[in-house]
C-alpha positions in Angstrom: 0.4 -2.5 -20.9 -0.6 -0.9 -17.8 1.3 -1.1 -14.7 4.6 -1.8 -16.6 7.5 0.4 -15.6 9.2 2.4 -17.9 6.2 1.8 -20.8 3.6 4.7 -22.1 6.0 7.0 -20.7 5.1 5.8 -16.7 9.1 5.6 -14.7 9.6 6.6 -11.0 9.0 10.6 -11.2 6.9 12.7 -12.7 9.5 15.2 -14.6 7.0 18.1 -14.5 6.0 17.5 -10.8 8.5 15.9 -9.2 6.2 13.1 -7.6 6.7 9.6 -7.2 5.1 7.8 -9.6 4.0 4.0 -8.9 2.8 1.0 -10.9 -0.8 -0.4 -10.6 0.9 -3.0 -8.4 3.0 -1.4 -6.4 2.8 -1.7 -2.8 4.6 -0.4 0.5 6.1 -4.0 0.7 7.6 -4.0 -2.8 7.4 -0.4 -3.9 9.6 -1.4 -7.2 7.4 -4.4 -8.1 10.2 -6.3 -9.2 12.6 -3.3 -9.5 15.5 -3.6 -7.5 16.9 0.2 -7.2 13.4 1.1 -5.7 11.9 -1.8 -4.1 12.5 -0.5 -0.3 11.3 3.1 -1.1 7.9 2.8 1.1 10.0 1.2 4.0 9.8 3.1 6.7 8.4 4.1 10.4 4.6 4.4 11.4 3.8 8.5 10.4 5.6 9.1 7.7 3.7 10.1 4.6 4.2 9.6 1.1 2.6 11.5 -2.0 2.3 9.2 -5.1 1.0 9.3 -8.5 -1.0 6.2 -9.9 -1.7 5.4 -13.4 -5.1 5.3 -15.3 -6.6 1.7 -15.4 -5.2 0.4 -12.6 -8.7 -1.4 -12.3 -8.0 -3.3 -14.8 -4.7 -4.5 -13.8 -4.2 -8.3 -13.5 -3.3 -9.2 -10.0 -2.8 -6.5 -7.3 -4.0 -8.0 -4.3 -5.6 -5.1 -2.0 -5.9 -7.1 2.4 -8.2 -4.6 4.4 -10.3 -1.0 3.6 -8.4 0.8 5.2 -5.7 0.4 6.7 -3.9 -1.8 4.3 -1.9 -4.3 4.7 2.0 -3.6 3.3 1.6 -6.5 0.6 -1.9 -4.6 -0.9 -1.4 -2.4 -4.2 -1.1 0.9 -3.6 -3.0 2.1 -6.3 -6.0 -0.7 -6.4 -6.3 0.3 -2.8 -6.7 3.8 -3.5 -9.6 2.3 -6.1 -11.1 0.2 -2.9 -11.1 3.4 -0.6 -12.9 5.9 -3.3 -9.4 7.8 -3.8 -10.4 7.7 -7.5 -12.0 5.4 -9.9 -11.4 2.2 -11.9 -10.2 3.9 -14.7 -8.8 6.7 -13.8 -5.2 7.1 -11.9 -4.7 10.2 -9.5 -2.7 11.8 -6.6 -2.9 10.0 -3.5 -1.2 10.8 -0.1 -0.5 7.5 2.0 0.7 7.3 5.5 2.9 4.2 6.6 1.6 2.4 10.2 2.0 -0.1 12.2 1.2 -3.7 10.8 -2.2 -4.9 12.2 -3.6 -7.7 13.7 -7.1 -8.1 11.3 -7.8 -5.9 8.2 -11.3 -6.3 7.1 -12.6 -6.8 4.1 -14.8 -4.3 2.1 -16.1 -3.7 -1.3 -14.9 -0.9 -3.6 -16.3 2.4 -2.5 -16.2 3.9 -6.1 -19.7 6.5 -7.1 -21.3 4.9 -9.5 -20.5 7.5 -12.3 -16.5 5.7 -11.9 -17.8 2.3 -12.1 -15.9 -1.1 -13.0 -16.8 -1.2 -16.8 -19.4 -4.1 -17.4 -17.9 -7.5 -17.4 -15.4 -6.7 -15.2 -14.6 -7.9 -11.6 -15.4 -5.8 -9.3 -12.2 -5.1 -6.6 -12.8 -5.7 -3.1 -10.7 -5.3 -0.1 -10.1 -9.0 1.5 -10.3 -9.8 4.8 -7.1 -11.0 7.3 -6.4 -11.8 10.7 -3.5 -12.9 11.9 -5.2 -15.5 14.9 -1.9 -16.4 16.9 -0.9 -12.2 17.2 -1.3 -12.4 21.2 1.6 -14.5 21.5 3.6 -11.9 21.0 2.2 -9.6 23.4 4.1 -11.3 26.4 7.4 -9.7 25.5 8.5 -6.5 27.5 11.9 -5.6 24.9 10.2 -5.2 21.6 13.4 -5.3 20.3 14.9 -8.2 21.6 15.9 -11.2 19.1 12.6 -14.0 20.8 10.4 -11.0 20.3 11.3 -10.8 16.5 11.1 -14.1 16.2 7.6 -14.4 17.9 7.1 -11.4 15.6 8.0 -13.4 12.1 6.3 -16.7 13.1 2.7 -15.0 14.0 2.5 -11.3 12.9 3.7 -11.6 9.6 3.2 -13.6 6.0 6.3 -14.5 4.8 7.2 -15.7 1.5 10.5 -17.0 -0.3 11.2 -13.2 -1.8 9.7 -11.2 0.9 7.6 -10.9 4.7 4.3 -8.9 4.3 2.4 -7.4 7.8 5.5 -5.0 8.7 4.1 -2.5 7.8 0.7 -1.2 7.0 -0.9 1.9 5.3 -3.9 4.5 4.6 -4.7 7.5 2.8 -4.4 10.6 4.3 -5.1 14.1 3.0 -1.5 15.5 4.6 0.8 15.8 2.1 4.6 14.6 1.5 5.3 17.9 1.6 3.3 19.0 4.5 4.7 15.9 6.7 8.6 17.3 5.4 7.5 20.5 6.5 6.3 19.5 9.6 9.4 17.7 11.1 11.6 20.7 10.6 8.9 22.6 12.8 10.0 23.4 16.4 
């Protein structure tokens, strides 16, 4: 089936490219989707960019919540996101370059931006990005050492959305049309 790791061929890198490849619900949050080797492989600080390869028919994947139209909330599939920001269509997968960010306090919600030509088949759902706010984020904004422990803890209690396997809202994400490459490039530059 489609977003199924290591079926119809689809693993972590394209072997003719060299790109990442991702599942239909794959997100910054759990890059692996279940995979343990690769779940943390979107981790990291606001700026950096990724370039990723979704599959086709990621609108048809089951599940793959997408928070926001840009930017994304870290717990919002990768590629269904792409779908909700016009990257590429329902059925088709593509190239996508995404750039990690800070987490937000309110991502609103949006339908898919898709031309009409690379429409949701009839019958089908139609994917949206839903709206979130996180209503208690000021609390936090009292705190001078953003690093300090009451800060982080102000940080986990209104910031984020935290579940028994993971915390969603530490990061967040758009598309960008800089490169993996380009960005590499770019921080070996004087």
């Amino acid at each position: 089936g489609v977003g199924q790791r290591g079926k119809m061929g689809w693993g972590d890198t394209n072997q003719v490219t060299g790109r990442t490849q991702i599942d239909c619900g794959d997100s910054v949050q759990n890059g692996g989707n279940g995979d343990s080797r690769i779940v943390n492989r979107f981790h990291a600080h606001a700026g950096r960019v990724y370039t990723v390869e979704c599959p086709p028919r990621c609108g048809s994947f089951p599940g793959g919540e997408v928070y926001g139209c840009g930017p994304f909330m870290d717990s919002s599939s990768i590629c269904r996101s792409a779908i909700v920001a016009g990257q590429f269509g329902y059925r088709e997968g593509g190239v996508v370059n995404i750039e990690i960010m800070d987490p937000q306090q309110a991502y609103k919600g949006c339908r898919a931006k898709v031309p009409k030509f690379m429409a949701q088949p009839a019958g089908r759902a139609e994917i949206s990005g839903v709206r979130f706010q996180f209503e208690n984020w000021r609390r936090c904004d009292g705190f001078a050492d953003k690093h300090s422990e009451p800060f982080r803890a102000c940080k986990h209690k209104y910031r984020e959305v935290c579940t028994e396997s993971a915390c969603s809202n530490r990061r967040s994400f758009r598309f960008t049309d800089v490169t993996e490459a380009e960005w590499v490039r770019n921080q070996h530059t004087p």
